[in-house]
N, CA and C atoms of all chains as a GROMACS GRO file, in nm:
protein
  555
    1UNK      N    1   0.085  -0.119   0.000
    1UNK     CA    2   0.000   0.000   0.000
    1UNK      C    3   0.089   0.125   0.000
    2UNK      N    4   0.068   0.207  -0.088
    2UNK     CA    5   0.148   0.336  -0.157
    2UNK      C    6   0.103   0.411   0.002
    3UNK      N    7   0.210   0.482   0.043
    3UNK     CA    8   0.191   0.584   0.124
    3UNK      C    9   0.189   0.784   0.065
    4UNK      N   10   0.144   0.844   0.143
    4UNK     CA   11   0.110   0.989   0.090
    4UNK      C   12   0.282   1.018   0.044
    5UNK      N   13   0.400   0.974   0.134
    5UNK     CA   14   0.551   1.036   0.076
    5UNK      C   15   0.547   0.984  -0.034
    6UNK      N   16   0.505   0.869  -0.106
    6UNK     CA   17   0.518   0.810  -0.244
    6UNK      C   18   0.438   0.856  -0.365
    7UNK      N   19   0.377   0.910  -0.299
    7UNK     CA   20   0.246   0.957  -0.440
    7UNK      C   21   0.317   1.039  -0.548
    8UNK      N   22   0.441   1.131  -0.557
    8UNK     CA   23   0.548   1.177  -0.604
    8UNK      C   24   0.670   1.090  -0.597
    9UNK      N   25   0.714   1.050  -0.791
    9UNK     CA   26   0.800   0.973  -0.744
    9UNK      C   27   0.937   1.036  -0.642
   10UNK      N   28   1.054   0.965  -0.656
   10UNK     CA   29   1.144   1.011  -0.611
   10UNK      C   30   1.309   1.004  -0.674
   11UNK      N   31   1.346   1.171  -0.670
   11UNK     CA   32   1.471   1.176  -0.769
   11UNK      C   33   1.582   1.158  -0.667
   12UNK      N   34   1.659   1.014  -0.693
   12UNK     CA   35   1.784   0.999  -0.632
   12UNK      C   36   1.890   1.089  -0.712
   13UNK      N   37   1.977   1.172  -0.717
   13UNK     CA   38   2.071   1.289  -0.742
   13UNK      C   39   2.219   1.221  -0.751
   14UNK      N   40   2.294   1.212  -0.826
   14UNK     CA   41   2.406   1.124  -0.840
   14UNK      C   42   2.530   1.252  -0.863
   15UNK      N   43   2.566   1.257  -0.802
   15UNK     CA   44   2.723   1.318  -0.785
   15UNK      C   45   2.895   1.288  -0.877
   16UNK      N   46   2.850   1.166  -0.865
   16UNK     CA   47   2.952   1.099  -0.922
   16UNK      C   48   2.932   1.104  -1.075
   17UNK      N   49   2.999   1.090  -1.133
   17UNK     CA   50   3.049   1.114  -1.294
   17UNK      C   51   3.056   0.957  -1.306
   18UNK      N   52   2.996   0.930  -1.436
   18UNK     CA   53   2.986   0.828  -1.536
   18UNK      C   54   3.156   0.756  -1.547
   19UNK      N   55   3.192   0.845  -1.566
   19UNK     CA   56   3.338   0.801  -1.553
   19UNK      C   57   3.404   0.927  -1.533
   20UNK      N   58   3.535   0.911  -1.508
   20UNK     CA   59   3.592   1.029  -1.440
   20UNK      C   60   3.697   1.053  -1.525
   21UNK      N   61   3.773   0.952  -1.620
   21UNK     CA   62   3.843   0.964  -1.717
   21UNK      C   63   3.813   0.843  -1.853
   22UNK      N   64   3.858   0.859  -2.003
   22UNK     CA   65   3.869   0.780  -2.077
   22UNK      C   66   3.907   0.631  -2.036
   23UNK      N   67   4.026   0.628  -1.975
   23UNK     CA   68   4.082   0.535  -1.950
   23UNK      C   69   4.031   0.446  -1.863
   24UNK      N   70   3.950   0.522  -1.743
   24UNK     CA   71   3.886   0.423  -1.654
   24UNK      C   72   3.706   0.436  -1.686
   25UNK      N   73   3.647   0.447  -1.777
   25UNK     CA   74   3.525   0.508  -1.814
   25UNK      C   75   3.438   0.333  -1.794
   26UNK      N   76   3.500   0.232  -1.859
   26UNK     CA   77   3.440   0.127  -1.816
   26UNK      C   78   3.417   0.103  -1.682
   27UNK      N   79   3.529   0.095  -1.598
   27UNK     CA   80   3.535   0.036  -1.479
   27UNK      C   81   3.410   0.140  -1.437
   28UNK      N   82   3.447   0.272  -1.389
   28UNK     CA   83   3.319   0.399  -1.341
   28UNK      C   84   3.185   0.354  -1.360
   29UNK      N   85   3.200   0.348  -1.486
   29UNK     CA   86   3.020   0.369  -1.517
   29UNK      C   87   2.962   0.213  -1.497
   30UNK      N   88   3.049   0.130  -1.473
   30UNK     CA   89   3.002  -0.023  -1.408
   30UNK      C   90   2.971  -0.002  -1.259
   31UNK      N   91   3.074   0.098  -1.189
   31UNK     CA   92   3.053   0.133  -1.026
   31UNK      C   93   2.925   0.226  -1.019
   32UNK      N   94   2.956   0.352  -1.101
   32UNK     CA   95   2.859   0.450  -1.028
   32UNK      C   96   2.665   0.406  -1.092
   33UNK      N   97   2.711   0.312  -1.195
   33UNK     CA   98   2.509   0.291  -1.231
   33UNK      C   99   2.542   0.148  -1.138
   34UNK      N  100   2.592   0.070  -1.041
   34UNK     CA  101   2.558  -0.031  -0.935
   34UNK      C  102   2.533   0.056  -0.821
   35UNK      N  103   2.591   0.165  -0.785
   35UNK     CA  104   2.547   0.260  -0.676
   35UNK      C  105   2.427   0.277  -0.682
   36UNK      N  106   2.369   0.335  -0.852
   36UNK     CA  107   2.279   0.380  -0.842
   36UNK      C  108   2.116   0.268  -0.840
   37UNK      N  109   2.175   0.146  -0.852
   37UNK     CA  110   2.090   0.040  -0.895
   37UNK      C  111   2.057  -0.020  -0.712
   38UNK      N  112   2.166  -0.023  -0.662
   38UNK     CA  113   2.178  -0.035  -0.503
   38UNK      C  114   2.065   0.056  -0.429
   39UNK      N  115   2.083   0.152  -0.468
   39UNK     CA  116   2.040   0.294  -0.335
   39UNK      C  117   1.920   0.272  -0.436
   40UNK      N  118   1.877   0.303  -0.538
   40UNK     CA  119   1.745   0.291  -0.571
   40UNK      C  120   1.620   0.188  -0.606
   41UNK      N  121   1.691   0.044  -0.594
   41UNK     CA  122   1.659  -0.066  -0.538
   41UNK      C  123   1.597  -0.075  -0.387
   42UNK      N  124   1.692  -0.017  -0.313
   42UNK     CA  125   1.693  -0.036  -0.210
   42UNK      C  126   1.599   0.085  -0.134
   43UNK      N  127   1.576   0.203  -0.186
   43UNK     CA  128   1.444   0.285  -0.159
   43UNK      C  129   1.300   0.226  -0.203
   44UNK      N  130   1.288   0.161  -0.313
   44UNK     CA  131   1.214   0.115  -0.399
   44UNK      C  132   1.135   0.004  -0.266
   45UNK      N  133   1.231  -0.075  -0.204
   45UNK     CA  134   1.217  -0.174  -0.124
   45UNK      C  135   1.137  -0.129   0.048
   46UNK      N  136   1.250  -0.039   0.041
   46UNK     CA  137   1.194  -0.022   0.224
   46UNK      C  138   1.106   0.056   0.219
   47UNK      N  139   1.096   0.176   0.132
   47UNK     CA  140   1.014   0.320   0.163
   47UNK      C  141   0.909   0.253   0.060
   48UNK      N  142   0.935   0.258  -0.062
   48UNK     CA  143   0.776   0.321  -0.164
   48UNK      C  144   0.734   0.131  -0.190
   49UNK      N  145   0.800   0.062  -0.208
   49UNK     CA  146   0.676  -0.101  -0.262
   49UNK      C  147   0.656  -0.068  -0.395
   50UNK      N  148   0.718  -0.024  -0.505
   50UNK     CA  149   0.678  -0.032  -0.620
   50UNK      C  150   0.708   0.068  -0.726
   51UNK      N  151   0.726   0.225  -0.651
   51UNK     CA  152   0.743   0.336  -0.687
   51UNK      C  153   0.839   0.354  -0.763
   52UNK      N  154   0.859   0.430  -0.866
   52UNK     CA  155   0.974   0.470  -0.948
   52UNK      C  156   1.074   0.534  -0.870
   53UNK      N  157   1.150   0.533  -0.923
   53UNK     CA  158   1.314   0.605  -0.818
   53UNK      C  159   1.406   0.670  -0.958
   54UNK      N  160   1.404   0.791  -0.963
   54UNK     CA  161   1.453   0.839  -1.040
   54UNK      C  162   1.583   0.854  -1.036
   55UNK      N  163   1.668   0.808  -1.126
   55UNK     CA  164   1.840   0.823  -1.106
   55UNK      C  165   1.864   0.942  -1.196
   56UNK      N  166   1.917   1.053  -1.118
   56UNK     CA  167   1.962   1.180  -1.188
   56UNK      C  168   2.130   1.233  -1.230
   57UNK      N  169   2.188   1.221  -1.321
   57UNK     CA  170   2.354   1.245  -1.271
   57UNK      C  171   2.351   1.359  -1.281
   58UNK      N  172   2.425   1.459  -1.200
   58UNK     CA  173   2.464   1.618  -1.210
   58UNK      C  174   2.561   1.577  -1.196
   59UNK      N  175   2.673   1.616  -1.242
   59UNK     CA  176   2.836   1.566  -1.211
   59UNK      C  177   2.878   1.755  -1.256
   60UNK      N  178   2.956   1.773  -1.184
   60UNK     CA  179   3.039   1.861  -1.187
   60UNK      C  180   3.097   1.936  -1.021
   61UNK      N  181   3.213   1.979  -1.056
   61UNK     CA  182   3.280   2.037  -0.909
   61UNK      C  183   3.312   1.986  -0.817
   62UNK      N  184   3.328   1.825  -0.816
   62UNK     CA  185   3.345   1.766  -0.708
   62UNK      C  186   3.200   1.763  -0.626
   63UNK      N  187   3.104   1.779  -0.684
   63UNK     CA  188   2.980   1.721  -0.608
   63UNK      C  189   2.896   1.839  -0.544
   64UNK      N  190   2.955   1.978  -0.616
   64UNK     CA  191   2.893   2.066  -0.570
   64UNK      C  192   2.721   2.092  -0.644
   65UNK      N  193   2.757   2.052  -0.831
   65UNK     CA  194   2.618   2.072  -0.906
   65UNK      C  195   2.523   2.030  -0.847
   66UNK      N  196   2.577   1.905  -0.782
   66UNK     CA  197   2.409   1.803  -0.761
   66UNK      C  198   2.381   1.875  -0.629
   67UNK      N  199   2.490   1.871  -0.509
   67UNK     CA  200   2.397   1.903  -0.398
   67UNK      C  201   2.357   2.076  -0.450
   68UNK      N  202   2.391   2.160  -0.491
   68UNK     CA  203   2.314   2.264  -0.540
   68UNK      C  204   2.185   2.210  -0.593
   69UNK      N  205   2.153   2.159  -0.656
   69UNK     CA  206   2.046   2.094  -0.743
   69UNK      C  207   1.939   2.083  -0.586
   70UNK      N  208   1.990   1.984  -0.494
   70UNK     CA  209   1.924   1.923  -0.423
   70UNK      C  210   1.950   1.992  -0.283
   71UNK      N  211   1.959   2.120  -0.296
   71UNK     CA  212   1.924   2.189  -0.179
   71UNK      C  213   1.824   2.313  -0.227
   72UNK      N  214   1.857   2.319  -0.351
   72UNK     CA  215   1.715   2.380  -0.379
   72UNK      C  216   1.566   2.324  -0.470
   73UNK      N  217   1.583   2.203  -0.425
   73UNK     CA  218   1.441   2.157  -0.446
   73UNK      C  219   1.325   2.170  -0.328
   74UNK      N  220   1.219   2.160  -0.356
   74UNK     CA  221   1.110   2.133  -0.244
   74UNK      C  222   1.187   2.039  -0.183
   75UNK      N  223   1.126   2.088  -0.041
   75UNK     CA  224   1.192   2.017   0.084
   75UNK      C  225   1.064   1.914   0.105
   76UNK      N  226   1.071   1.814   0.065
   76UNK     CA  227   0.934   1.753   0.070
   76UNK      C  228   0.948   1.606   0.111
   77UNK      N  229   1.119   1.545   0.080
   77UNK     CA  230   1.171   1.475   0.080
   77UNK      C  231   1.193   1.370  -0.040
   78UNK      N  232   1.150   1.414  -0.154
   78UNK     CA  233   1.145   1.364  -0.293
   78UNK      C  234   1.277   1.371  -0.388
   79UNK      N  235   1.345   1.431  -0.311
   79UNK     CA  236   1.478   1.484  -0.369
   79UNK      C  237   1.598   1.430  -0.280
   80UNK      N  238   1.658   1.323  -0.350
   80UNK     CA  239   1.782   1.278  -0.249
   80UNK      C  240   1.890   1.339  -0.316
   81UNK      N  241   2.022   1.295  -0.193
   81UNK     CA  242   2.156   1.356  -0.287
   81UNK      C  243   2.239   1.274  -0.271
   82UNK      N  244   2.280   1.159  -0.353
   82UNK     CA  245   2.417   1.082  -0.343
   82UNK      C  246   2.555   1.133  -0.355
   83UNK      N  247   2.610   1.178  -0.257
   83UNK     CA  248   2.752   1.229  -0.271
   83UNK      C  249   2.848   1.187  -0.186
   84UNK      N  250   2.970   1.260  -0.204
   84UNK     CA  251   3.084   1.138  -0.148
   84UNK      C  252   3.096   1.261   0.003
   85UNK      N  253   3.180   1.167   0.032
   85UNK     CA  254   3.202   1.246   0.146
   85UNK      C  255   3.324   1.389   0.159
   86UNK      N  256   3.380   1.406   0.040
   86UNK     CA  257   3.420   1.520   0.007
   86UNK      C  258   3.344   1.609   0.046
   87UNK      N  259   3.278   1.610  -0.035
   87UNK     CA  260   3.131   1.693  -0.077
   87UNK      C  261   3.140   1.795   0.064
   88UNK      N  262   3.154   1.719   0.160
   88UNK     CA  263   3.104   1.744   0.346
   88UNK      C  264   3.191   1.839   0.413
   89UNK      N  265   3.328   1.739   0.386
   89UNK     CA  266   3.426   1.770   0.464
   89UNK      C  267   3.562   1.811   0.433
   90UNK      N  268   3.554   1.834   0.278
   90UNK     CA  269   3.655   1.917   0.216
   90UNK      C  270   3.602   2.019   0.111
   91UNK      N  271   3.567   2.007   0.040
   91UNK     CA  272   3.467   2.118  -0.022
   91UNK      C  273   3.471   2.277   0.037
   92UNK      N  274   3.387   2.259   0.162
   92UNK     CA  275   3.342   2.410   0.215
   92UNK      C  276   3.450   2.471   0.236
   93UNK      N  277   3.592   2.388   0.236
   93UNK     CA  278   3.727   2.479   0.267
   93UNK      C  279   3.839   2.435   0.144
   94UNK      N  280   3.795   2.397   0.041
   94UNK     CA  281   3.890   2.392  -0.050
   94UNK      C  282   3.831   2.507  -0.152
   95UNK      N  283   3.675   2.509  -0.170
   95UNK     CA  284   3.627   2.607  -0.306
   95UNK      C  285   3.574   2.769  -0.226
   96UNK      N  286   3.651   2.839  -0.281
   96UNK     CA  287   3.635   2.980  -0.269
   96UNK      C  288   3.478   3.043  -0.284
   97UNK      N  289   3.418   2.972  -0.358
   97UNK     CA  290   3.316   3.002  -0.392
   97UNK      C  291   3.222   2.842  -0.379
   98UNK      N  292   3.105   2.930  -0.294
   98UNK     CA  293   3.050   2.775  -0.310
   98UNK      C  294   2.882   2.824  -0.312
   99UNK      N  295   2.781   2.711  -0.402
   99UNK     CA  296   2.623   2.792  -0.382
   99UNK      C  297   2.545   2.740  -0.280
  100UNK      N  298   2.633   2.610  -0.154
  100UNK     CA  299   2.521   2.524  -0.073
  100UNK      C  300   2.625   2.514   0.020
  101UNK      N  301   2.579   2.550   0.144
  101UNK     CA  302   2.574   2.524   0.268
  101UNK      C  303   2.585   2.370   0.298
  102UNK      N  304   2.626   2.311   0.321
  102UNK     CA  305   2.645   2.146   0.357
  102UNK      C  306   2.597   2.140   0.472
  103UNK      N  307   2.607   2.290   0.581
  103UNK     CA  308   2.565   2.225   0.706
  103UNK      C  309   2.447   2.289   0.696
  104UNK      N  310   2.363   2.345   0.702
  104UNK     CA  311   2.237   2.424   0.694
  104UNK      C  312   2.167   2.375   0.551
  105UNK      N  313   2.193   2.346   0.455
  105UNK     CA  314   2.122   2.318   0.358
  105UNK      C  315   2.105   2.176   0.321
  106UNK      N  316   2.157   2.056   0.370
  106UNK     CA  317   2.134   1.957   0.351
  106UNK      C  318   2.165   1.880   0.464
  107UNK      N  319   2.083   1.775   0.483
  107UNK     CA  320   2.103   1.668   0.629
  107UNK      C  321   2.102   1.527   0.576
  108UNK      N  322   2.231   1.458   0.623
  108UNK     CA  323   2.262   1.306   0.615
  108UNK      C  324   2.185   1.192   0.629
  109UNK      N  325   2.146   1.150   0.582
  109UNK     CA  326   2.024   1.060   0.592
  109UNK      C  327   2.067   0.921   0.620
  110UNK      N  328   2.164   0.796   0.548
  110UNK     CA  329   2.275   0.707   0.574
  110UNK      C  330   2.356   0.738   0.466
  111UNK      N  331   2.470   0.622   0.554
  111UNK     CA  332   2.597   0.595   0.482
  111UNK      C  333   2.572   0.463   0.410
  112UNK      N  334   2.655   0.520   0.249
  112UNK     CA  335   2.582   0.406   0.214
  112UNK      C  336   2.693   0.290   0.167
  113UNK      N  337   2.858   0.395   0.205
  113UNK     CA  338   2.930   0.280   0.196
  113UNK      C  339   3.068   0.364   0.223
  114UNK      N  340   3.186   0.318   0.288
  114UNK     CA  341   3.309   0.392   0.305
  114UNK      C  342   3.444   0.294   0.243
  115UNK      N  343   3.534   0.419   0.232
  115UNK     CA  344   3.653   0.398   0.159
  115UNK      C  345   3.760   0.461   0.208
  116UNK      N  346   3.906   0.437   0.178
  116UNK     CA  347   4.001   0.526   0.211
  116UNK      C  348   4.069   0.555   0.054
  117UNK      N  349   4.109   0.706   0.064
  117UNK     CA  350   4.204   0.738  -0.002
  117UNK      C  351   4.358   0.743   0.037
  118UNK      N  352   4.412   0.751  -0.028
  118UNK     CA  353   4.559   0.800  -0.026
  118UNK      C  354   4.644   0.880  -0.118
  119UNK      N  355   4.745   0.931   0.001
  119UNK     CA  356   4.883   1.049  -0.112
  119UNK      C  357   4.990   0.934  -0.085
  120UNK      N  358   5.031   0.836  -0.208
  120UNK     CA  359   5.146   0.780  -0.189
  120UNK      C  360   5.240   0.825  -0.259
  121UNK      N  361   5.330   0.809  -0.238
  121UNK     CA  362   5.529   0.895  -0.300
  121UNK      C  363   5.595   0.754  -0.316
  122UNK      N  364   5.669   0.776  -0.379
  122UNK     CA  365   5.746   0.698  -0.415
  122UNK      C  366   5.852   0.668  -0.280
  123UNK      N  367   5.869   0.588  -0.224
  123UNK     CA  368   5.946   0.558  -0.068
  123UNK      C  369   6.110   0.663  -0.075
  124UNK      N  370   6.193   0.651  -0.206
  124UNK     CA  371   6.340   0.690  -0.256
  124UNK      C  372   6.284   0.857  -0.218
  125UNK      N  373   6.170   0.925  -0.209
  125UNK     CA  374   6.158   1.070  -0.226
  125UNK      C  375   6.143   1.115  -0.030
  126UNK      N  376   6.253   1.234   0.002
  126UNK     CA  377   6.285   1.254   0.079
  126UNK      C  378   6.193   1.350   0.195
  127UNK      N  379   6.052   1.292   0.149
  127UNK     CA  380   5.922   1.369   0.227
  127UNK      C  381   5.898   1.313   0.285
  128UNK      N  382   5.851   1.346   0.424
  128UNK     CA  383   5.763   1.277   0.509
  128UNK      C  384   5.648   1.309   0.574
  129UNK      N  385   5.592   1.440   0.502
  129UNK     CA  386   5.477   1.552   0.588
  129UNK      C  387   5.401   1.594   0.436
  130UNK      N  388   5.264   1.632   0.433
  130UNK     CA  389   5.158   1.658   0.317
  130UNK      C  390   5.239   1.802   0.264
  131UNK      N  391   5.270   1.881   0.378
  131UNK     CA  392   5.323   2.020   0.327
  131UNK      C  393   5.467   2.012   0.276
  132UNK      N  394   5.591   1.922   0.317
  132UNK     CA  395   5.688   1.962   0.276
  132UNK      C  396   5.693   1.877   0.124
  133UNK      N  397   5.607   1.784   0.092
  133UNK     CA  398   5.571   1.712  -0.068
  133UNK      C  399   5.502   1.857  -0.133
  134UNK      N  400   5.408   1.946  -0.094
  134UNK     CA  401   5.360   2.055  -0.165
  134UNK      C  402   5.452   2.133  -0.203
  135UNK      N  403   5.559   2.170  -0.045
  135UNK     CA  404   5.681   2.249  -0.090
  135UNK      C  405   5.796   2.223  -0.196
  136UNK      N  406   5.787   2.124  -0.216
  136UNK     CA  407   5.873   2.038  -0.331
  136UNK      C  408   5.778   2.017  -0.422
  137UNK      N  409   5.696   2.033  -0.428
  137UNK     CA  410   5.660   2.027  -0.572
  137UNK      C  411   5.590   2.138  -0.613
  138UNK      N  412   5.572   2.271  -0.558
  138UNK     CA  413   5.530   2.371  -0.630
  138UNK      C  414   5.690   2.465  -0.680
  139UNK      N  415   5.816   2.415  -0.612
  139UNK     CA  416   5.989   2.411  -0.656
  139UNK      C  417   6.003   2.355  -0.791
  140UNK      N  418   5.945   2.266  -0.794
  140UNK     CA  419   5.979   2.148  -0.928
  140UNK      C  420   6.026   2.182  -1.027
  141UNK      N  421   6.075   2.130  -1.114
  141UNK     CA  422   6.102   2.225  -1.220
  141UNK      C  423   6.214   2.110  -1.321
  142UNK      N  424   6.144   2.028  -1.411
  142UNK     CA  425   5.996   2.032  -1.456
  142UNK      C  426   5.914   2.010  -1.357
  143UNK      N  427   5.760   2.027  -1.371
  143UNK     CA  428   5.648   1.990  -1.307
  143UNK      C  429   5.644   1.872  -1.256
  144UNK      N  430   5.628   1.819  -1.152
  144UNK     CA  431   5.563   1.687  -1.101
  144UNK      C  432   5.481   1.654  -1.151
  145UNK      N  433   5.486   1.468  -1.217
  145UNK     CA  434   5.416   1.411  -1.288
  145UNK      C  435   5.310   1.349  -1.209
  146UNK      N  436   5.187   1.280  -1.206
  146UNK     CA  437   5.106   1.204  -1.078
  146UNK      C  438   4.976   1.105  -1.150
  147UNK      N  439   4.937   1.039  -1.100
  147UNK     CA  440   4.868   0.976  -1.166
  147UNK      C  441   4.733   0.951  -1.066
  148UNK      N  442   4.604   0.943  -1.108
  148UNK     CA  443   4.506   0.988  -0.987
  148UNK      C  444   4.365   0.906  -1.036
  149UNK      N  445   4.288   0.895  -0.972
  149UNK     CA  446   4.167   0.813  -1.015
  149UNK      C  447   4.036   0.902  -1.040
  150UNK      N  448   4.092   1.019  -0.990
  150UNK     CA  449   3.990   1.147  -1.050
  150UNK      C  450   4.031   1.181  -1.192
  151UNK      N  451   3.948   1.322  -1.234
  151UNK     CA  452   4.026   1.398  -1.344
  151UNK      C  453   4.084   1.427  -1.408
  152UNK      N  454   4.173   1.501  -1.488
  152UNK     CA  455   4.275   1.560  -1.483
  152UNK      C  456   4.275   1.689  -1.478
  153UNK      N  457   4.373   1.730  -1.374
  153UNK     CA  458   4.382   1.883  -1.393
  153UNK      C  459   4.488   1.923  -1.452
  154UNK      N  460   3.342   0.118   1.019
  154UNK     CA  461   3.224   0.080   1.049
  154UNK      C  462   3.145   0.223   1.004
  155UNK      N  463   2.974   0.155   0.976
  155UNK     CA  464   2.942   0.256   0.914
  155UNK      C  465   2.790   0.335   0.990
  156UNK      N  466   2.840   0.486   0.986
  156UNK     CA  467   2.715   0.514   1.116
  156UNK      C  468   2.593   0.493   1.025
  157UNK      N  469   2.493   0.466   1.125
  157UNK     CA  470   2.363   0.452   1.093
  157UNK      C  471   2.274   0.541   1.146
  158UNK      N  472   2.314   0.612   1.197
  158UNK     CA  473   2.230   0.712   1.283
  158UNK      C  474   2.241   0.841   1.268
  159UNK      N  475   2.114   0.989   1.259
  159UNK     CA  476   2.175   1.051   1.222
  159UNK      C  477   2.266   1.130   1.297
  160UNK      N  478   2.278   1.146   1.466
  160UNK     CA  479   2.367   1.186   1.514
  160UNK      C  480   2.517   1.131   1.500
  161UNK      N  481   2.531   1.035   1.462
  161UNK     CA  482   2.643   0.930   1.419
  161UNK      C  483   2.726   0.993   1.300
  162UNK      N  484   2.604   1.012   1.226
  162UNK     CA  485   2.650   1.084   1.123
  162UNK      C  486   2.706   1.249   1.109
  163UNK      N  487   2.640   1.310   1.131
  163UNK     CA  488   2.661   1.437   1.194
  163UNK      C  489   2.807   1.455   1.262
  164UNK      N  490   2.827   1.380   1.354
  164UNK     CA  491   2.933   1.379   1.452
  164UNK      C  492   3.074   1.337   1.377
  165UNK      N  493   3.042   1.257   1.278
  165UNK     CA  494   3.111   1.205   1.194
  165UNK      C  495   3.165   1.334   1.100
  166UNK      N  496   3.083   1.417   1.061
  166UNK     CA  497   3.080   1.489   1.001
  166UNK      C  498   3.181   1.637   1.035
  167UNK      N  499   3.162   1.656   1.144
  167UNK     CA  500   3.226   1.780   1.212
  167UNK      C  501   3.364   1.728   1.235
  168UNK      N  502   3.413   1.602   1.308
  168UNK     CA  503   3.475   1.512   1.327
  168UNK      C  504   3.614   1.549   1.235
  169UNK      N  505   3.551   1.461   1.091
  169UNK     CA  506   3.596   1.487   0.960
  169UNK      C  507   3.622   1.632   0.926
  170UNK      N  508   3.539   1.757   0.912
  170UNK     CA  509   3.542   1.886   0.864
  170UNK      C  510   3.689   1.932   0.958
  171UNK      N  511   3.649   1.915   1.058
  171UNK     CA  512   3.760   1.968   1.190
  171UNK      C  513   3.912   1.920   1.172
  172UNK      N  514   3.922   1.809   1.067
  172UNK     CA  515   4.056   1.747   1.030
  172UNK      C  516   4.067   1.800   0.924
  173UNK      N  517   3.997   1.778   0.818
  173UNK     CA  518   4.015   1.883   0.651
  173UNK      C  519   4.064   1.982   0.678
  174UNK      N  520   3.968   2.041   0.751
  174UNK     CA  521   3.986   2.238   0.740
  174UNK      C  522   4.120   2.246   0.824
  175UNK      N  523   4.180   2.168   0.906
  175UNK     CA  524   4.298   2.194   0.921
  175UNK      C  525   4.423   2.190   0.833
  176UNK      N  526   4.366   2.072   0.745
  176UNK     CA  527   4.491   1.989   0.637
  176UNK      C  528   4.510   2.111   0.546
  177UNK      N  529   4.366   2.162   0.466
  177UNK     CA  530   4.355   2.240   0.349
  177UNK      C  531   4.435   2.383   0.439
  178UNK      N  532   4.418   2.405   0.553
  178UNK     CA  533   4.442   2.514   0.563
  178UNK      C  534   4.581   2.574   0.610
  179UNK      N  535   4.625   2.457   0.684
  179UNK     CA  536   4.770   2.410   0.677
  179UNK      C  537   4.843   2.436   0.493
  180UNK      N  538   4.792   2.378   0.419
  180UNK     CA  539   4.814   2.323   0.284
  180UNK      C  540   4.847   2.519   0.173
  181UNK      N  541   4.754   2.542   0.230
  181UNK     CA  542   4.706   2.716   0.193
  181UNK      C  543   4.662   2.715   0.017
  182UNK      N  544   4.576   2.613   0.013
  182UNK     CA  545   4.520   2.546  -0.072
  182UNK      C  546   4.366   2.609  -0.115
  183UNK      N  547   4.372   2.675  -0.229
  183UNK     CA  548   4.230   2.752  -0.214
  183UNK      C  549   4.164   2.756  -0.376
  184UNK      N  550   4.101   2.660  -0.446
  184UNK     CA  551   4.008   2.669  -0.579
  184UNK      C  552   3.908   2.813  -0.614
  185UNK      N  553   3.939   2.840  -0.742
  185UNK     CA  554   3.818   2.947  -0.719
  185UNK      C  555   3.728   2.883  -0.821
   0.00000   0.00000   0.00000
């Protein structure tokens, strides 16, 4: 039995990029449409019994488009936001400019899965601190080469 | 382990922000 929150379907908001580069575009878009098959499966299941679940990608900025997107929708609860945890806790102090509040404009609902990153160096390179690898490499000369599972900048 | 709750989360949250905003700011790391 459809409840009154279901009578409107519901747009799950995807953050993540299809792929993030050429090279890894298979592997991505095999991860981020199982995310999206997961979390909207899995609303489909507990909350609505039947209801459509809309998968939306906004990809851009590191996850700023979508939660923009999804802090200004009706607050009605029809509007989710899948984003990483950047989004939260590096974002509001890495971008100079930002259009959403993370803490006032959007609230955590679950986790729907965790990971670690890493800055690895090559062991032979004579750093041992995040800042004195920055200090050596904004020196460089040529540029420091790097290889990353995001972008490219 | 993964919070389930939303104070869990939340707490998690500030937790996390309170370590970033040190790293980035340490870092003097700023996107426009």
């Amino acid at each position: 039995m459809a409840t009154d929150a279901c009578a409107v379907n519901l747009t799950l908001t995807l953050s993540l990029p299809a792929c993030f580069s050429m090279d890894a575009c298979a592997l991505r878009a095999k991860a981020v449409r199982w995310i999206g098959r997961l979390a909207a499966g899995s609303l489909v299941a507990w909350v609505c019994a039947g209801q459509a679940v809309v998968v939306d990608n906004k990809v851009g900025s590191k996850g700023q488009v979508a939660a923009e997107f999804v802090a200004r929708a009706p607050a009605n609860g029809h509007t989710l936001l899948v984003g990483m945890d950047s989004l939260f806790v590096i974002n509001p102090y890495l971008y100079a400019l930002r259009g959403v509040d993370v803490n006032q404009d959007l609230m955590p609902v679950a986790t729907l899965g965790s990971n670690q990153f890493v800055l690895a160096l090559h062991p032979q390179l004579p750093v041992k601190a995040p800042a004195r690898f920055v200090a050596r490499a904004k020196k460089s000369n040529p540029p420091l080469a790097y290889a990353s599972a995001g972008r490219r900048h | 382990m993964l919070q389930t709750s939303l104070d869990q989360m939340q707490q998690m949250i500030k937790q996390e922000q309170a370590s970033y905003s040190k790293v980035i700011r340490d870092l003097q790391v700023k996107v426009d």
